[in-house]
C-alpha positions, 0 to 999 in steps of 0.5 A, spaced: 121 430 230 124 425 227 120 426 222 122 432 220 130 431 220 130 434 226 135 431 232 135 436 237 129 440 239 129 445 245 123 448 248 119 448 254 116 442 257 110 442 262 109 439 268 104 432 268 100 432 273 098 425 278 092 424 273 097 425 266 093 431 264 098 438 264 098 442 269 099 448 265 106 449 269 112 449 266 117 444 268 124 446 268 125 452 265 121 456 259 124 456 254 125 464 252 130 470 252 135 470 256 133 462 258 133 459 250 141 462 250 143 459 256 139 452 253 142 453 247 149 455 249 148 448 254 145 443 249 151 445 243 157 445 249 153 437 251 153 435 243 159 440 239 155 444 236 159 450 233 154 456 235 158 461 229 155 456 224 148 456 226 141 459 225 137 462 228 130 464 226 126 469 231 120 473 231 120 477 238 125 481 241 126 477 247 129 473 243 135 478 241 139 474 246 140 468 241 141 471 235 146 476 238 150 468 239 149 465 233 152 466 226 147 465 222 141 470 226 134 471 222 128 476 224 121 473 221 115 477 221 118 481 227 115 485 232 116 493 232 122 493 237 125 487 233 125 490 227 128 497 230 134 492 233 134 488 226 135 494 222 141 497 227 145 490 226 143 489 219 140 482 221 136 480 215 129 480 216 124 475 213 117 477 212 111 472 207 106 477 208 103 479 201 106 487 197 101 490 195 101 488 188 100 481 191 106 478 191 109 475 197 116 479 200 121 474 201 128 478 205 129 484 206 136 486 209 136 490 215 139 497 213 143 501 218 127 475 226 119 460 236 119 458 242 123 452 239 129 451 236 131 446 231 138 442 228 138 439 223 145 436 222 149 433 217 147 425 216 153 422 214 153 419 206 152 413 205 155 410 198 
């Protein structure tokens, strides 16, 4: 993580068994829907984050409740049901697939979005 930039990370963590293999079960809560808003929520309160100032990038509907929290909401590749939620908010939505001619999109504008989440803040400057 750390060598990305990145100084905080939310995701859903597994249980390790008695042997120290996973045992396939999440261990406290999985990190999607409402519970990634409420983990966010908890982790920006605990370290001072400002949600208006943040980012969020999703691609699936179930996630809806985080981008409704942060300032900055981003749909990547969405699933139909997203993209119709996107398009009514106008969420930007980002999409790399191939155009016919071959180029990729970059963003389309909604008209009328991972299971983890990142921060990546700002270090302080070093003269």
């Amino acid at each position: 993580m750390k060598d990305l930039g990145f100084h905080y990370l939310l995701s859903t963590d597994l249980e390790v068994g008695e042997d120290g293999l996973l045992t396939g079960k999440p261990k406290g809560l999985v990190c999607v829907g409402k519970n990634k808003k409420r983990l966010t929520l908890n982790l920006a309160k605990q370290v001072g984050i400002d949600i208006e100032k943040s980012y969020a990038y999703v691609n699936d509907q179930a996630d809806i409740p985080l981008l409704e929290i942060v300032g900055n909401p981003y749909v990547v590749e969405p699933t139909a049901p997203l993209e119709i939620v996107a398009r009514q908010r106008s969420w930007p939505i980002l999409s790399f697939r191939a155009t016919p001619c071959g180029l990729p999109h970059t963003i389309r504008q909604g008209t009328s979005p991972c299971p983890t989440i990142f921060w990546r803040l700002p270090l302080p400057y070093n003269s």
